[in-house]
Every structure is written in structure tokens, then in C-alpha cells.
DOGUKE-412700 format. One line per 4 residues: number of its first residue (from 1); for each residue x, z, y of C-alpha. Coordinates in steps of 0.25 Angstrom, whole numbers, plus 5000, padded with zeros to 4 digits. Layout:
BEGIN
NUM> X/Z/Y  ...
END
This chain:
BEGIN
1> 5044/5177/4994  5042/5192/5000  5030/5192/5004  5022/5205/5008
5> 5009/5210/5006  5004/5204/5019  5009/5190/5019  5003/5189/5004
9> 4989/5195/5008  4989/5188/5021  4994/5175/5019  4995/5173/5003
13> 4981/5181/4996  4967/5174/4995  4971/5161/5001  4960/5151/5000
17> 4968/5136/5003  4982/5134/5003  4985/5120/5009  5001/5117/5006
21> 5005/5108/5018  5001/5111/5033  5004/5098/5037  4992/5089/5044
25> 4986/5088/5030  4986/5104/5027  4982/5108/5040  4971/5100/5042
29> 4966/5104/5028  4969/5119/5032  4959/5116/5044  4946/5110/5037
33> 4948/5122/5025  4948/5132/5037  4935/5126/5043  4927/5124/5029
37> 4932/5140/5024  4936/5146/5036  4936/5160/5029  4946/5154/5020
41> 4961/5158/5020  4969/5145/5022  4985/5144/5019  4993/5132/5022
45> 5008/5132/5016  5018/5123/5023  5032/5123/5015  5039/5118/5029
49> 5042/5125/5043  5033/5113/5046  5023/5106/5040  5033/5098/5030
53> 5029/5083/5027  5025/5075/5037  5015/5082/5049  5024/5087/5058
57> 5036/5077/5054  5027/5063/5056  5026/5052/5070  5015/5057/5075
61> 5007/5045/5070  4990/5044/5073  4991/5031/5064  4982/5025/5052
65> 4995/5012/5047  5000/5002/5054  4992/4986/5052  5005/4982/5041
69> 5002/4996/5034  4987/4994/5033  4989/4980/5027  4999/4986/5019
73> 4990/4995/5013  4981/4985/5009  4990/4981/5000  4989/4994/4993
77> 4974/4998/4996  4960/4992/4997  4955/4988/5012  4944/5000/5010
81> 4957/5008/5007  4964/5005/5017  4953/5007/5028  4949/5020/5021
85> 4965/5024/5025  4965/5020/5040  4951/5025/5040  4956/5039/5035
89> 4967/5039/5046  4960/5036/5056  4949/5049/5052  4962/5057/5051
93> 4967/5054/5064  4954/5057/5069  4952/5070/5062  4967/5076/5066
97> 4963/5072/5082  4950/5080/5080  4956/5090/5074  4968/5093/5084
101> 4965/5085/5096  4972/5072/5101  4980/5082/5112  4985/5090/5100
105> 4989/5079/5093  4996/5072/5103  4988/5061/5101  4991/5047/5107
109> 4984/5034/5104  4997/5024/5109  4992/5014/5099  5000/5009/5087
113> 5008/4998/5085  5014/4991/5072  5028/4982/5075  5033/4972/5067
117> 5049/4970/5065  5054/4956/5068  5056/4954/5053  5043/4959/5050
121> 5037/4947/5056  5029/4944/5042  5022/4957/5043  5017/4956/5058
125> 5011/4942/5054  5005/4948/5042  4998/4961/5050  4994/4950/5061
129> 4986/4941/5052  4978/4954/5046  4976/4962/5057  4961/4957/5061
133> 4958/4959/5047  4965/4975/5047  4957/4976/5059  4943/4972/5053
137> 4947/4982/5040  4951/4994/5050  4939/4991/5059  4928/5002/5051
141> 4937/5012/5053  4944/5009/5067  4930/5000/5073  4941/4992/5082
145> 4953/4984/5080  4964/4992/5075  4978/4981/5076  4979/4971/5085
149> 4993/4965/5091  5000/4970/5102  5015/4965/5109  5028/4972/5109
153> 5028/4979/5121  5036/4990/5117  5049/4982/5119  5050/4984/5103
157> 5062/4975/5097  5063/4968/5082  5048/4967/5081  5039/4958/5082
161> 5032/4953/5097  5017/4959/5093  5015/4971/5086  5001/4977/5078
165> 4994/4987/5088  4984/4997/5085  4977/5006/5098  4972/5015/5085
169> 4985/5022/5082  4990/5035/5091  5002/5044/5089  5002/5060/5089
173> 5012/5073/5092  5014/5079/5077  5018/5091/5081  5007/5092/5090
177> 4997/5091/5079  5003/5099/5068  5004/5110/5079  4990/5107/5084
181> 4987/5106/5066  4994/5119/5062  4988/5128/5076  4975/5123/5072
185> 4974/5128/5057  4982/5141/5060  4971/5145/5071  4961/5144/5059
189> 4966/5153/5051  4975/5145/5041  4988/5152/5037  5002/5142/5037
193> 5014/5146/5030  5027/5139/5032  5038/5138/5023  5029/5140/5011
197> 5032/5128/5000  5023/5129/4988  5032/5126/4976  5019/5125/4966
201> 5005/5127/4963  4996/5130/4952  4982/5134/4950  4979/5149/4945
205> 4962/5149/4941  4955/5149/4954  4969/5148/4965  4982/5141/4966
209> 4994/5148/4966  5005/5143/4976  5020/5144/4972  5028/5145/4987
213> 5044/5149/4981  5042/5160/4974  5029/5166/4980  5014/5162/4974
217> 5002/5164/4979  4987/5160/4977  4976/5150/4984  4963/5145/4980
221> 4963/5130/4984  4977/5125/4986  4980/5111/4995  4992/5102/4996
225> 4993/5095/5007  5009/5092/5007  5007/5077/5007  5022/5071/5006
229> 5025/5084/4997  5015/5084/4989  5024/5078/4975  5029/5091/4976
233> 5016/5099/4972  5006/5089/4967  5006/5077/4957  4999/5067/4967
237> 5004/5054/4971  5012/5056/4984  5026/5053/4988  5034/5058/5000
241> 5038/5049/5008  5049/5052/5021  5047/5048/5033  5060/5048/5043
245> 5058/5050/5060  5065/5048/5071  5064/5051/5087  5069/5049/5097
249> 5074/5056/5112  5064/5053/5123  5066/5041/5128  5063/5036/5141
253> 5053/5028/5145  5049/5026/5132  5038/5016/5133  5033/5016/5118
257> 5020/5023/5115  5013/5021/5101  5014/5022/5088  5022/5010/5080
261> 5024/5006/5065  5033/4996/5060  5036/4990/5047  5022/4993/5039
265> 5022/5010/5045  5036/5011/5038  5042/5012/5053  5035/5022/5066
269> 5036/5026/5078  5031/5033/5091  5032/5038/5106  5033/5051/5108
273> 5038/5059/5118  5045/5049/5124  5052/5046/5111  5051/5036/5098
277> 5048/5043/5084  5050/5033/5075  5050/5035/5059  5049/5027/5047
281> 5058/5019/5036  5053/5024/5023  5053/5012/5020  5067/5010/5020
285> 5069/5018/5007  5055/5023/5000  5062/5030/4989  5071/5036/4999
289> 5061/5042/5007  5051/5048/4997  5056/5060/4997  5051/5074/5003
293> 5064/5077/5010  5063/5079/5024  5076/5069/5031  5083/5057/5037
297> 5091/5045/5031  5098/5034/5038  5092/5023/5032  5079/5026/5039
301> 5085/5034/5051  5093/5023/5053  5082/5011/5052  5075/5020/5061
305> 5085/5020/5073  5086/5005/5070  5072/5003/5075  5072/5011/5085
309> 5084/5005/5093  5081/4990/5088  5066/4991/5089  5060/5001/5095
313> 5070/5005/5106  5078/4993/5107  5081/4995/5123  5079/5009/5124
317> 5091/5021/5122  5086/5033/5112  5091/5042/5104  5086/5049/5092
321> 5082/5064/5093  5077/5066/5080  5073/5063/5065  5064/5068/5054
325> 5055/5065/5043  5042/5067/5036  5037/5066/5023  5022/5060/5020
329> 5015/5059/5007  5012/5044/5003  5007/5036/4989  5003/5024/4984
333> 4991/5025/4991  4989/5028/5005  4976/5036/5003  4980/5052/5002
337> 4978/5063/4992  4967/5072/4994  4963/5077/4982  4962/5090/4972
341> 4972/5093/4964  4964/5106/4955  4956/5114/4957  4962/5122/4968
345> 4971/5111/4973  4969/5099/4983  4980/5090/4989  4980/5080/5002
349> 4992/5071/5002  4997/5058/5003  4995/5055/5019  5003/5042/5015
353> 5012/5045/5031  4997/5045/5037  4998/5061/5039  4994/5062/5054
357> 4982/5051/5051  4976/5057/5038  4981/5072/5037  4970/5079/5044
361> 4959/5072/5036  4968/5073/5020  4968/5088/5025  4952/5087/5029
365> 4949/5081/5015  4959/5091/5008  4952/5102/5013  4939/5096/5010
369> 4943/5096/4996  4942/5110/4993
END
């Protein structure tokens, strides 16, 4: 890099925090260091146009897991575990709508609905005979009834006559909220550069010295927040995981309002706009789709159009506008990574495709690291 006197002194010398990622995570870290060192000079490094990742590429989502993805999780967690998780969800959802406002979010509470396919008949009669005693777990962090059963009256097709309802779940505009998100830390102050791809770290006595091409440049508290990216500077346990999107051209008289999940979460999708957003099918090749390559394959894009003209939209004519996908952060466990790595370096990632429901509150603790 060529850079002058003025962009060094201005943008590059005596910078207190460098947060890599300004996605949800990263900026909302950015926020709470701002407010608890406001003298400080803050520097946020984002290596896309965009935030990369997931934050401006997810469905828009104000979810905490679907009935079958909680009982799923038991299988793997604790019951205190798992309601430490919906609990934490539900306190990030909350912290983001205080932070920004439910008219900059785009917020909608159209209720959520979990659908069973006809050949998943075993997995709806399974959910049905433990959703009193989900309820009674999920009851200290919800105080009410969080699933009950609701009829198809969608007009939905392939799936079963009842579905799993829950009046808790609501659905956002992303862009909305990274605008609202990215406007809101600017104003204080926070510098973001664009483009910027830290290549490697190290720590230098009392600072970290960051390696962008073939530029370096020195900060005294350095904080990763590049979730679904993160293999490629830390040594934690976090694998990228793709998820491939779909929308459709406005359609008509489109009656479908909500948020829906299908198949344990591995299947999604929305209104908005007068449109469907569906996305999902990781499921369809795990291996294939651990990867940090942004793209589309037929499998999945295929699968996806299946459901949409067998299931979703079985009577109505549409047409696909557009596809795209993100890439999250999961692990083994579905609790994140918030954690110090050194002495000058801290980490929040691992958002386990909860990004919308628990990055404001991973980028709170990150901060509160420091």
C-alpha cells in the first residue's frame, strides 16, 4: 500500500481497539467500547465491500430454534444448557430492538410456524408428545407457553394437517438493521475501513501488530469477531458452514405472512415484500458446504425450487429473482466463543446461524472483555 502521511496519522497511528468484522458482532462491540472509553480511537476492518459472512447475507429471522431443534439439542446439551441458549436469544433479540428500534429493524412479530413433510409424520408425533414438557422448560425464560398446534391454513401442500406454532417469533428487514447498525456506530466516532483483510497477527510487548497485504500497523487490544471466518486467523473450534438463498418476484396476493422452518431448521423461509425468501439444504451435503466460499449448487438450488412449487406454492405462478448465500460460524456446541485469546487479544464467534438473535449481546460481552 501507498499510503500518505495523513491516512497513517489519521486513520492507522495510536489506535486503542481494532475489531476485525463489522458485522452485527463487531459493531455492536464497537458500540459498548465507544460508551465505556469514549476518548478512545476505535478502528473496525471489514475485508468485504459489505460486511462478509453472514449480517447482511442472512433471512431476516427474530428466531431462538424451532420445537424439533430444541429437542434436538437435548440430545447434545443439558436442559440447563439448553434454556441458558433460548434464554441468551431471547436477551439478544431484546438488546438489538433496544439498541436500534423495532421501525429500524423492520420489525414484525408474524408468529412462527414449524411444518412437518408428509414423510416426516414420525417427527411431528414425536414434537406432539413433548411439547407440554418444552413448554414447562421454556416457561422461566418466556413466563407463557411458547409452542402450541395450529392447522394448515396456508394452503401448504406435502405436509402434514397441523403444524407447531409459536406467537414468540418475528422476522426483520436485514439491511434495515445493518444500515441502522453501521449509521449508529459511525456517528460515535468509530472509524470502518472497507476492503481491509487482515492476513495475520502477532503481539509486539504492549500492542498487536496487524498484517493487511503488505501494510502493518499497530493497536493495543486487538478483537476477532469474523465468526464463519474465524479458522482463518484463530486456532478455535469453529467451522464455516454455507447457507444458500433464494427470492422470489413479488407475487400477487401473496397471503403468507411468518416465519417457517421445516425439517429440524435445516429448511426456512418468509414474506417479504410481497415475496418468498426461502433458504436452506445444508443438510443435503455437510461436507459440501463447509466451506467459506461464497456460491450456489444445484443440489441445494434445485431442492429448493422443489419446495417451493410442490409445497410452498403449489397453486401460485412465481418466478425466481434471485439467489445468494451466507456463511455462519458453527461447532459442536451450540454456546459461542467469547473468550481471550492473549494478552491483547479477544474473540466472539461461533453464533451457531443465530447471528440476528445473539450478535448484539457476543459483541456486548466481547467488549466487556477488555
Amino acid at each position: 500500500m501507498h499510503l500518505s502521511y495523513w491516512e497513517i496519522k489519521s486513520w492507522f497511528s495510536n489506535v486503542d481497539f481494532c475489531i476485525v468484522g463489522s458485522g452485527i458482532v463487531g459493531l455492536n462491540c464497537a458500540l459498548v467500547l465507544q460508551q465505556r472509553y469514549p476518548k478512545s480511537k476505535i478502528l473496525i476492518l471489514e475485508k468485504g465491500m459489505l460486511p462478509q459472512g453472514a449480517s447482511t447475507k442472512n433471512a431476516g429471522f427474530a428466531c431462538f430454534g424451532s420445537l424439533s431443534e430444541i429437542l434436538e439439542d437435548l440430545k447434545t446439551h443439558s436442559e440447563q444448557e439448553v434454556v441458558q441458549i433460548a434464554k441468551k436469544r431471547v436477551d439478544g433479540l431484546q438488546l438489538l430492538r433496544h439498541t436500534l428500534g423495532d421501525k429500524a429493524l423492520g420489525y414484525q412479530q408474524n408468529g412462527g410456524y414449524e411444518l412437518f413433510l408428509d414423510t416426516h409424520a414420525d417427527l411431528f408425533e414425536n414434537c406432539l408428545a413433548q411439547i407440554d414438557s418444552a413448554n414447562k422448560m421454556l416457561l422461566p425464560v418466556f413466563k407463557d407457553e411458547v409452542f402450541s398446534v395450529a392447522e394448515n391454513k396456508f394452503g401448504f401442500e406435502n405436509v402434514g394437517s397441523q403444524y407447531i406454532y409459536n406467537a414468540f417469533e418475528a422476522q426483520i428487514d436485514t439491511g434495515k438493521m445493518m444500515e441502522a447498525l453501521l449509521y449508529k456506530v459511525q456517528s460515535k466516532g468509530v472509524k470502518i475501513l472497507n476492503n481491509a483483510e487482515v492476513r495475520a497477527f502477532s503481539e509486539v510487548n504492549d500492542t498487536v501488530k496487524l498484517y493487511i497485504d503488505d501494510f502493518e500497523f499497530a493497536c493495543g487490544k486487538l478483537l476477532i469477531a469474523t465468526n464463519g471466518f474465524a479458522s482463518q486467523l484463530l486456532d478455535e473450534s469453529v467451522n464455516p458452514a454455507r447457507a444458500q438463498v433464494l427470492i422470489t418476484k413479488p407475487i400477487q396476493d401473496l397471503e403468507i405472512k411468518g416465519t417457517f422452518h421445516l425439517d429440524k431448521g435445516y429448511y426456512y423461509f418468509r414474506n417479504i415484500d410481497n415475496r418468498i425468501l426461502f433458504g436452506g439444504g445444508r443438510n443435503l451435503d455437510f461436507k459440501g458446504e463447509s466451506t467459506t466460499e461464497f456460491g450456489q449448487t444445484n443440489l441445494i438450488q434445485e431442492q429448493l425450487e422443489h419446495l417451493l412449487k410442490t409445497m410452498i406454492l403449489p397453486k401460485t405462478n412465481f418466478e425466481i429473482e434471485h439467489r445468494w448465500s451466507g456463511i455462519m460460524g458453527i461447532g459442536s456446541q451450540k454456546k459461542p466463543i467469547v473468550k481471550q485469546i492473549s494478552n491483547h487479544v479477544y474473540c466472539g464467534v461461533r453464533l451457531g446461524g443465530m447471528g440476528v438473535a445473539i450478535g448484539s449481546l457476543v459483541g456486548k460481552e466481547l467488549a466487556e472483555l477488555v
